[in-house]
C-alpha positions in Angstrom: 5.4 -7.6 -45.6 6.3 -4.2 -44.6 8.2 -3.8 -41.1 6.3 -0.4 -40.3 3.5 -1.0 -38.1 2.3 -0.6 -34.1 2.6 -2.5 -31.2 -0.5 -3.3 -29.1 -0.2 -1.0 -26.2 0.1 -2.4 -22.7 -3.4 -2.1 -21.4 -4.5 -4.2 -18.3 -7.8 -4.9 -18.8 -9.0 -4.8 -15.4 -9.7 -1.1 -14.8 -9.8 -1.3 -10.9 -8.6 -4.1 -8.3 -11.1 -4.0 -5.4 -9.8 -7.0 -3.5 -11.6 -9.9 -4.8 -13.2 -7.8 -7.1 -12.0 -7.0 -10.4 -13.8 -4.4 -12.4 -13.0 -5.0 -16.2 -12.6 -1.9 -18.7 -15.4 -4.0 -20.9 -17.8 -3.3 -18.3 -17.1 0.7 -17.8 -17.3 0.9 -21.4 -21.0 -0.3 -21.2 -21.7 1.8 -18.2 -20.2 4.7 -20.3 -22.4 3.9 -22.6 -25.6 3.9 -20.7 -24.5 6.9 -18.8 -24.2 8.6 -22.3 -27.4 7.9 -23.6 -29.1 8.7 -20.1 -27.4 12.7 -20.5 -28.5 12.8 -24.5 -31.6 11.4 -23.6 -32.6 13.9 -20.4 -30.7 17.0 -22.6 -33.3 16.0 -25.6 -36.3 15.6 -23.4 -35.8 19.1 -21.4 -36.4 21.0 -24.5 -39.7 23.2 -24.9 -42.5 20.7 -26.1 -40.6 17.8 -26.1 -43.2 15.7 -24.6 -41.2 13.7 -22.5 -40.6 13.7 -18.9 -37.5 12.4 -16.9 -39.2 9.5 -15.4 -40.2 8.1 -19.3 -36.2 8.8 -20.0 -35.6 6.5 -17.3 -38.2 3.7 -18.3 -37.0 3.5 -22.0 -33.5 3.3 -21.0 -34.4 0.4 -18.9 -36.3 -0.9 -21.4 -33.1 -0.8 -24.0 -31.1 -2.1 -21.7 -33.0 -5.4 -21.0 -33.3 -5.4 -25.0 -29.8 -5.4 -25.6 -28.5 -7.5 -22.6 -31.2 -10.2 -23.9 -31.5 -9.7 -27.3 -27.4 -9.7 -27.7 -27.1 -12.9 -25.9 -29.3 -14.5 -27.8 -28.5 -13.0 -31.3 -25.4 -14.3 -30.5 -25.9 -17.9 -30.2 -28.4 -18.0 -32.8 -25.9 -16.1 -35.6 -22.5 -17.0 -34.4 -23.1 -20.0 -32.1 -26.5 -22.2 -33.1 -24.4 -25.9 -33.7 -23.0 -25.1 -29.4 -26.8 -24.0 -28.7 -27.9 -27.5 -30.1 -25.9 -29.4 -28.9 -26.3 -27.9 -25.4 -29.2 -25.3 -25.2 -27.9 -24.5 -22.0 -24.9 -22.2 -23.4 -27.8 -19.5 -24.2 -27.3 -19.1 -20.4 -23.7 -19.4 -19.7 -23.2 -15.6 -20.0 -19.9 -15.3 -18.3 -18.3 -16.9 -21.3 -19.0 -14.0 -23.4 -20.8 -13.5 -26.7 -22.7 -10.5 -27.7 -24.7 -9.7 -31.1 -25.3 -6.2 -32.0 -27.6 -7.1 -34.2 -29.2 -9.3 -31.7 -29.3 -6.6 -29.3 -30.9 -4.3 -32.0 -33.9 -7.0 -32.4 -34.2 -6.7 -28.6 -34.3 -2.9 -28.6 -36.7 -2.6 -31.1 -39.0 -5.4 -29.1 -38.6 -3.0 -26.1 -39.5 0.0 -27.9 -42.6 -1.6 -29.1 -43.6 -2.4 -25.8 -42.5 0.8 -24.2 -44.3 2.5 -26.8 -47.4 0.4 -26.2 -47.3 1.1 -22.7 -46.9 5.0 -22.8 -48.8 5.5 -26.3 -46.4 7.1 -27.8 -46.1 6.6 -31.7 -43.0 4.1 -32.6 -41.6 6.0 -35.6 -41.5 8.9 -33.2 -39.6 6.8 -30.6 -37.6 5.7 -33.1 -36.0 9.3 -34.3 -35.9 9.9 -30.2 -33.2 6.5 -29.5 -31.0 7.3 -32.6 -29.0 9.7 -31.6 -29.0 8.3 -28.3 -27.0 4.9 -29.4 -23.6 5.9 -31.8 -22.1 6.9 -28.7 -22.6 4.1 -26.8 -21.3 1.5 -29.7 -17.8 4.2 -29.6 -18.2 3.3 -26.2 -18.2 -0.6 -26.7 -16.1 -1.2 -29.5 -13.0 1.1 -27.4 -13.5 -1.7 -24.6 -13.0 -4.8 -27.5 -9.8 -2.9 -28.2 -8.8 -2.5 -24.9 -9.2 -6.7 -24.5 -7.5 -6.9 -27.6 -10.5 -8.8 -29.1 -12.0 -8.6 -32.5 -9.4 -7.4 -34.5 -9.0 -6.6 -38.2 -7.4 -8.8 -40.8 -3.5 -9.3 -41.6 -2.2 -5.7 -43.3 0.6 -3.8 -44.8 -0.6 -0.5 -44.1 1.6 1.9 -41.5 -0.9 1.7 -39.0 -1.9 -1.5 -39.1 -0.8 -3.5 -35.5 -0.2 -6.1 -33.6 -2.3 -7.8 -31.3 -1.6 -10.3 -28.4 -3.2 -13.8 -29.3 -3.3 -12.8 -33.1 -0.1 -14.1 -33.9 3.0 -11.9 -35.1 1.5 -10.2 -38.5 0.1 -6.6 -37.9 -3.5 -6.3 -38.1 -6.1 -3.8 -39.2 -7.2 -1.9 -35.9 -10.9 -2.6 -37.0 -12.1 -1.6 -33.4 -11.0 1.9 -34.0 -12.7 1.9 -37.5 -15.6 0.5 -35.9 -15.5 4.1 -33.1 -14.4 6.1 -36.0 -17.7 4.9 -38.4 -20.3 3.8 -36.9 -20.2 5.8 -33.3 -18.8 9.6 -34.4 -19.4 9.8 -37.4 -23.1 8.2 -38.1 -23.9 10.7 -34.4 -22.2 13.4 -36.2 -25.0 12.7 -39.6 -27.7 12.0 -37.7 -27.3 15.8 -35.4 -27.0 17.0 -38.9 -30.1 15.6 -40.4 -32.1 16.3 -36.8 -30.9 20.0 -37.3 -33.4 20.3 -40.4 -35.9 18.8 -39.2 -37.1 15.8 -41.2 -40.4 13.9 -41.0 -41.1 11.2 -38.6 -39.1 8.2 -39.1 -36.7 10.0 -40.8 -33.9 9.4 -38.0 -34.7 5.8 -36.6 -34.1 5.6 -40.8 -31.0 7.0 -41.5 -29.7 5.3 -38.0 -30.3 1.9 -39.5 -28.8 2.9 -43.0 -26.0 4.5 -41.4 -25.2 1.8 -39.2 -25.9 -1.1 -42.0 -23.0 0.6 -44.4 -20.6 1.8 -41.8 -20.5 -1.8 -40.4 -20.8 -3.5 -44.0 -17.9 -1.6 -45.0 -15.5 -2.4 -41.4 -16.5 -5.8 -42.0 -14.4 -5.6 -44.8 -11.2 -5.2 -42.7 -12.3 -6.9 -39.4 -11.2 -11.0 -39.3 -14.2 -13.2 -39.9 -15.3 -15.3 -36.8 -13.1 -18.2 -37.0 -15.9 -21.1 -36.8 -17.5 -19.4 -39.5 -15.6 -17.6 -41.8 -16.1 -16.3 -45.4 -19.8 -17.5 -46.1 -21.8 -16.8 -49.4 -21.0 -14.3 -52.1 -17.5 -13.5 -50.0 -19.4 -11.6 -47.2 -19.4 -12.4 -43.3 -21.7 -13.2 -41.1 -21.6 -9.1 -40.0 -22.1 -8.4 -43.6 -25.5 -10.8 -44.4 -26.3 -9.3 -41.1 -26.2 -5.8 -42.0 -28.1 -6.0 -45.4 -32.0 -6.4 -43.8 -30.8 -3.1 -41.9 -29.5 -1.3 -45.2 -32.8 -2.5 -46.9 -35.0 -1.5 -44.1 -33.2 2.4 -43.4 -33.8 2.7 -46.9 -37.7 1.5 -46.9 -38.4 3.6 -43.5 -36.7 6.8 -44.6 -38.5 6.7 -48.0 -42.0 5.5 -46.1 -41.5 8.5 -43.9 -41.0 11.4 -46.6 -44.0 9.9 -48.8 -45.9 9.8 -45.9 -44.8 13.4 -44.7 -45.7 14.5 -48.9 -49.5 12.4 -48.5 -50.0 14.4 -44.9 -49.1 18.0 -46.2 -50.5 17.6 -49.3 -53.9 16.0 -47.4 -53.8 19.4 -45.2 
């Protein structure tokens, strides 16, 4: 094992000490992220013919975040956790002892979209290419704050950079957090501004989102320690991984459903 690597830097992970209140770096991450998609969102809408107003910016934000508080929790328990849910369904509840699905949280914003876009009319695929850009940010956002609480870190390496992490024993470790910023926040933002630029058909974005996402976390997964409890499972892929290939398969189906559909409309008119 090579004796080049980083030490864990000395981050408190309570942010600001307001007497008997403690206000984590987690939680500022997640209002960094909300406060970044709420200035994407209102830049997006204030263009010419946008067709949306401040006040729907507002509403779908609060819709996503119900989806994601609710449908991360319980994503969670029902990927990572089902045998604790079973044996005490109460443990969907006890939020304070952490646990949060992104693709749980994904189910939940796509539920609230539906609604949303039930409620205002507004057409779903539409919607869809409207959130994308809006969310890469916000998981950057996140996935700093599991580094700063030195939690979900990558798998024992010899590379330079690799580091190590208090409660992970004395090996160095893949910084998978920072892979996770690095793939699936700047860069999938970074190709999803480039596709917007040419301005594909409907569904196009929401599509290459869900692609983008699907790889870019298939691939971190890769490097990132499995969950403990659950390990290597089928085929030698994690949880993240099984997780990630109904995204992968349904980016692909929606961007291709989107450009025949743009070809049949054109070629209709």
């Amino acid at each position: 094992m090579s004796q080049s690597y980083l030490t864990f830097p000395n981050i408190d992970p309570v942010a600001i000490n307001l007497g008997p209140l403690a206000i984590h770096w987690y939680g500022l991450m997640y209002l960094v992220a909300f406060l970044i998609a709420w200035w994407l969102a209102n830049r997006a809408a204030a263009r010419p013919g946008s067709g949306w107003t401040r006040q729907e910016v507002s509403d779908l934000l609060f819709y996503g975040f119900l989806g994601v508080i609710l449908g991360g929790r319980i994503g969670y328990v029902l990927f990572y956790q089902f045998d604790s849910f079973l044996a005490e369904p109460s443990y969907l509840l006890r939020v304070w002892e952490g646990g949060m699905s992104f693709h749980g949280g994904l189910l939940g914003v796509l539920v609230a979209m539906a609604w949303f876009a039930r409620k205002t009319r507004k057409d779903f695929l539409a919607l869809g290419d409207f959130a994308a850009p809006l969310i890469p940010l916000g998981l950057a956002a996140g996935r700093i704050g599991n580094f700063i609480n030195a939690e979900l870190w990558g798998r024992v390496t010899e590379v330079p950079w690799g580091m190590v992490f208090p409660g992970a024993g004395p090996l160095p470790r893949h910084p998978s957090q920072l892979y996770h910023v690095a793939l699936e926040g700047i860069l999938l933002f970074v190709i999803i501004l480039l596709v917007r630029h040419f301005k594909p058909a409907k569904g196009t974005l929401g599509g290459v989102f869900l692609l983008g996402y699907g790889v870019a976390r298939f691939i971190v997964e890769f490097f990132r320690e499995p969950d403990a409890h659950l390990g290597v499972l089928a085929l030698g892929m994690t949880m993240g991984q099984w997780l990630c290939l109904p995204m992968i398969l349904a980016g692909l189906g929606l961007i291709g459903y989107s450009q025949l559909r743009h070809k049949t409309t054109a070629g209709a008119a």
